[in-house]
DOSE-85373 format. One record per residue: residue number from 1; chain; x, y, z of N, C-alpha, C in turn. Coordinates in Angstrom, 1 decimal, decimal comma. Example, Ala and Ser with C-alpha at 12.3 -4.5 7.8 and 13.67 -1.06 7.14 Angstrom:
BEGIN
PT 1 A 13,2 -5,7 7,8 12,3 -4,5 7,8 13,2 -3,3 7,8
PT 2 A 12,8 -2,2 7,1 13,7 -1,1 7,1 12,9 0,0 7,9
//
This chain:
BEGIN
PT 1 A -61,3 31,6 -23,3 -61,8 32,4 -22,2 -61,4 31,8 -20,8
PT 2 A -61,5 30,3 -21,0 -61,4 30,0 -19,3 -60,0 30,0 -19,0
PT 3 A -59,0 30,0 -20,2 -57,4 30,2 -19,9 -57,0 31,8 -19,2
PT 4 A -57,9 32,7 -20,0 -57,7 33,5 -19,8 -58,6 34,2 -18,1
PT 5 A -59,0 33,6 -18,0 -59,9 33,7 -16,5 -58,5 32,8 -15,5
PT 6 A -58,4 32,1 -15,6 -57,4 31,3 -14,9 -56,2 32,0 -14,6
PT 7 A -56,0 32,3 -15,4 -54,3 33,5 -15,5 -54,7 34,3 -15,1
PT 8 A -55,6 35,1 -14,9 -56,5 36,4 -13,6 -56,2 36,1 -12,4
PT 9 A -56,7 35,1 -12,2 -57,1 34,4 -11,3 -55,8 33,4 -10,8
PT 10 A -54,6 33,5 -11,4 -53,3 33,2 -10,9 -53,4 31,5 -10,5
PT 11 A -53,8 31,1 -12,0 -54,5 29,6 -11,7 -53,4 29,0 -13,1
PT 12 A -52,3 28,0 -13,1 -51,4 28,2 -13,7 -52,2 26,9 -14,7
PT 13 A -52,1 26,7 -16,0 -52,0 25,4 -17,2 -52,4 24,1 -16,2
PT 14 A -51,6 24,1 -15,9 -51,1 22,9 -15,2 -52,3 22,6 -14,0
PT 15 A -52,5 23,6 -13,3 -53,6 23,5 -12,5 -55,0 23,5 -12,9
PT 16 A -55,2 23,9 -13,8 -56,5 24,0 -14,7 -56,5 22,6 -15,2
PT 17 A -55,1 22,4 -15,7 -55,6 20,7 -16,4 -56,2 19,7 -15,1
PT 18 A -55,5 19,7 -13,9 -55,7 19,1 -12,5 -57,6 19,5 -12,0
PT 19 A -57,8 20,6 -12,4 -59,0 20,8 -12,3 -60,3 20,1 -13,1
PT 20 A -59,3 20,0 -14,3 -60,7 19,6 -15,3 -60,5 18,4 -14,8
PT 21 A -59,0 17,6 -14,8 -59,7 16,1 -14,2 -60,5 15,3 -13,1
PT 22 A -60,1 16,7 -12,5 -60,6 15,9 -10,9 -62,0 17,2 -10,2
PT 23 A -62,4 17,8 -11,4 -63,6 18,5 -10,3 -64,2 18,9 -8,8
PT 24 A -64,1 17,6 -8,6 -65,0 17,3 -7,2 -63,9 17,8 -6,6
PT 25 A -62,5 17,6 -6,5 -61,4 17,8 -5,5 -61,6 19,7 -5,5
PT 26 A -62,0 20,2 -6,0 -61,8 21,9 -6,4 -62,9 22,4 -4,7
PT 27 A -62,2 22,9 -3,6 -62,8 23,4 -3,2 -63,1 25,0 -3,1
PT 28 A -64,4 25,3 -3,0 -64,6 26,9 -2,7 -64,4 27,6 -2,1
PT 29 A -63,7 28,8 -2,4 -63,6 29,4 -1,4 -64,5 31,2 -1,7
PT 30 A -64,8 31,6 -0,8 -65,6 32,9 -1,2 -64,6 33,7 -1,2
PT 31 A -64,6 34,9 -1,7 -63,5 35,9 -2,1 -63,7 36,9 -0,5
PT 32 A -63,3 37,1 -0,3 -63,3 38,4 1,3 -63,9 39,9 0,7
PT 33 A -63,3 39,9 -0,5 -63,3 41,4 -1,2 -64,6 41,6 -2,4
PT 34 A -64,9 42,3 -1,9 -66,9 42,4 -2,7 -66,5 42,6 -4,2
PT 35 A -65,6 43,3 -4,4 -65,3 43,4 -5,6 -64,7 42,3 -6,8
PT 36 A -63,9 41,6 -6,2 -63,3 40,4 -6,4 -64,4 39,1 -6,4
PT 37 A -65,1 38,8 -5,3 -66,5 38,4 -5,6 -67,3 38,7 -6,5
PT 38 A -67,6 39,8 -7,5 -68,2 40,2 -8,7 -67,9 39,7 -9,5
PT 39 A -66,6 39,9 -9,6 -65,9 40,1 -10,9 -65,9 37,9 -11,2
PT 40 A -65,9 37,0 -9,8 -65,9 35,8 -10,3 -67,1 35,3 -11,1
PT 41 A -68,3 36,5 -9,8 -69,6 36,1 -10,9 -69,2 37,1 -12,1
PT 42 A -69,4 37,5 -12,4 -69,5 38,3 -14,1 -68,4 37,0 -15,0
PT 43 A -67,3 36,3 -14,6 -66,8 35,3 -15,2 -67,9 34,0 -15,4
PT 44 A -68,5 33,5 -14,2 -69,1 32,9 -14,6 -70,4 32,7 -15,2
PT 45 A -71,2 34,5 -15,5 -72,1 34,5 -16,3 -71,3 34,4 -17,7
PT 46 A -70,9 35,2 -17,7 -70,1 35,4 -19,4 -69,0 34,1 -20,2
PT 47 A -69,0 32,8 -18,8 -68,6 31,2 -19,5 -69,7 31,2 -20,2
PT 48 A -71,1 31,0 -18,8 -72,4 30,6 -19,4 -72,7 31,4 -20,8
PT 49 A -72,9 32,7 -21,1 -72,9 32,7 -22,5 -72,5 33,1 -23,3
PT 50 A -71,6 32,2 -22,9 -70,6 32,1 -24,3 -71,1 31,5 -25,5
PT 51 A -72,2 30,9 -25,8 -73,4 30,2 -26,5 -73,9 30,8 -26,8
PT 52 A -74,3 32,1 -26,2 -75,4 32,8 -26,4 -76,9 32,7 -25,6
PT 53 A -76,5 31,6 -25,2 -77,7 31,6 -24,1 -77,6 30,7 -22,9
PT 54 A -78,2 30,7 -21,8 -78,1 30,0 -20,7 -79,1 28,7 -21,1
PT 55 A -78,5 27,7 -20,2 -78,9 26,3 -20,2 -79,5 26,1 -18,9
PT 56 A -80,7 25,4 -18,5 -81,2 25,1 -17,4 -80,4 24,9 -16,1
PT 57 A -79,4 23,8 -16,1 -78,2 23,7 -15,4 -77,2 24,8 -15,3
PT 58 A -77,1 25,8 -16,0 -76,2 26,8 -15,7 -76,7 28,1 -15,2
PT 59 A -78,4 28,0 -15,5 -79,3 29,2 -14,4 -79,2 28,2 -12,9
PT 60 A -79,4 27,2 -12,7 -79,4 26,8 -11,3 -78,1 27,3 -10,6
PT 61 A -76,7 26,5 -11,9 -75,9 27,7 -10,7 -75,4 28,2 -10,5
PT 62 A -75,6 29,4 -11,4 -75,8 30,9 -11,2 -76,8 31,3 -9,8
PT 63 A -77,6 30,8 -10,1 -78,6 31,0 -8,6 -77,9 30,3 -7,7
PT 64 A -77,1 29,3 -7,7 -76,9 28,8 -6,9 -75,4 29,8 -6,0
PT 65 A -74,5 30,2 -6,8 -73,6 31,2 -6,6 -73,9 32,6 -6,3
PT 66 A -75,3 33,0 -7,0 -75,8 34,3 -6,0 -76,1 34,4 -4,7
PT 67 A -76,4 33,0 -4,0 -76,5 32,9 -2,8 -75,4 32,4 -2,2
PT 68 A -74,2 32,3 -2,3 -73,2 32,0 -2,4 -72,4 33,3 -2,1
PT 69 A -72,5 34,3 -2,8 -71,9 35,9 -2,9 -72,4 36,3 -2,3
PT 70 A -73,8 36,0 -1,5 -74,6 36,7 -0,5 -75,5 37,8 -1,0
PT 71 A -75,4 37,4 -2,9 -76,6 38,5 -3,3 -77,8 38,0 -2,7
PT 72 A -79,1 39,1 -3,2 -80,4 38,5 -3,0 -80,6 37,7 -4,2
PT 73 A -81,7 36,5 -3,3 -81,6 35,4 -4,1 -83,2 35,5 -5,4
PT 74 A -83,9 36,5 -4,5 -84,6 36,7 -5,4 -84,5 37,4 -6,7
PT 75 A -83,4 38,3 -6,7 -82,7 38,7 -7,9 -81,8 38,5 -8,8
PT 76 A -82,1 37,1 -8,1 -80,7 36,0 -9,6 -80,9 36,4 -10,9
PT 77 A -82,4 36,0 -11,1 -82,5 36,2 -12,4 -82,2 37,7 -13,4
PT 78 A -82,5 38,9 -12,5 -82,8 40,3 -12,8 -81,0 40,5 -12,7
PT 79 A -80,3 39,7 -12,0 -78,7 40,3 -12,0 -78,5 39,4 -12,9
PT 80 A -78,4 37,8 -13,0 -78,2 37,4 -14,2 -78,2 38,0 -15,7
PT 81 A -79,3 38,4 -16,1 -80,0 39,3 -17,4 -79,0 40,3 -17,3
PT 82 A -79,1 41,0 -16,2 -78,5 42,5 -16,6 -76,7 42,3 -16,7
PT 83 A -76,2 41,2 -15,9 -74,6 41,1 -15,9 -74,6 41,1 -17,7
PT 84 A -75,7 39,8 -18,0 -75,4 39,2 -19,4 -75,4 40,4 -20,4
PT 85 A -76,8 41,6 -20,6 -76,7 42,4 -21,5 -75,6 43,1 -21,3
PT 86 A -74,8 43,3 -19,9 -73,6 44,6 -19,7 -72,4 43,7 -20,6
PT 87 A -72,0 42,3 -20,6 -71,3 41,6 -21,7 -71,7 41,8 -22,9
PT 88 A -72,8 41,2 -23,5 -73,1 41,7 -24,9 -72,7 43,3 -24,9
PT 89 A -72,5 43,9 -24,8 -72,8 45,4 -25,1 -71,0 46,0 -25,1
PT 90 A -70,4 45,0 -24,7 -68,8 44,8 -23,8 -68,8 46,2 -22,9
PT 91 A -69,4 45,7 -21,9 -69,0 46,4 -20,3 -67,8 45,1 -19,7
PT 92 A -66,9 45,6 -19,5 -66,1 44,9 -18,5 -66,5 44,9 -17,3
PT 93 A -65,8 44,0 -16,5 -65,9 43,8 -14,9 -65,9 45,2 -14,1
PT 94 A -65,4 46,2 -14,3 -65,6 47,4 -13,1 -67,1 48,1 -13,7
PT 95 A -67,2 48,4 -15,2 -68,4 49,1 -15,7 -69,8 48,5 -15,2
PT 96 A -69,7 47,0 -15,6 -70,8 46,1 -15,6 -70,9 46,3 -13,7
PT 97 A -70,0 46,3 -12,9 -70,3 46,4 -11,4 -71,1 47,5 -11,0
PT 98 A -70,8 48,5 -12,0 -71,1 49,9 -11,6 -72,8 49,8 -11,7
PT 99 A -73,0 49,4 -12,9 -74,3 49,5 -13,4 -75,4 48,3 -12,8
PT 100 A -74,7 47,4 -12,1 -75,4 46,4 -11,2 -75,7 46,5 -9,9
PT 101 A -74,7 47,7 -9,0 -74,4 47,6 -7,8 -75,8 47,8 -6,9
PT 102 A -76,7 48,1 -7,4 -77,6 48,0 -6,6 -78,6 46,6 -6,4
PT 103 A -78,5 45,7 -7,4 -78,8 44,7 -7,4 -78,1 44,0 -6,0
PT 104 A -77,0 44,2 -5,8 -76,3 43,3 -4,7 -76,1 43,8 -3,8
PT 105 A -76,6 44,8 -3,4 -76,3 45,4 -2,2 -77,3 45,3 -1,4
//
């Protein structure tokens, strides 16, 4: 999944390996395009569960990235939940937008 997020994301092998090694060096950038901003969160809900469930550290930074995307921060949890059921159910990135957009706006 994260290969295939990376090649999206025009992020080549090679740079992914450079990533895993060196973390801290990875800076952020916010996307300009609201749409393109979703779609990173909906990736990084759908790493998180990839388990099947979210882990204490991976709700902080998800909250931590809703405020980050300039969602409301009071509704991390309620966009969280809902990105995740629109994955279980397989809504892709434009469906699952559709059906969230009021959460983020």
């Amino acid at each position: 999944m994260l290969k295939d997020i990376a090649r999206r994301n025009h992020i080549s092998e090679g740079q992914l390996k450079d990533i895993r090694k060196n973390p801290a060096q990875v800076q952020f950038e916010l996307p300009s395009d609201k749409k393109e901003r979703f779609h990173q969160f909906y990736d990084l809900v759908h790493m998180m569960s990839v388990d099947e469930q979210i882990h204490e550290d991976e709700l902080k930074l998800s909250h931590l990235f809703v405020s980050k995307f300039g969602y409301q921060r009071e509704r991390a949890k309620e966009l969280v939940d809902s990105v995740r059921i629109n994955i279980q159910n397989g809504q892709n990135h434009d469906e699952t937008l559709k059906r969230v957009e009021w959460l983020i706006t």
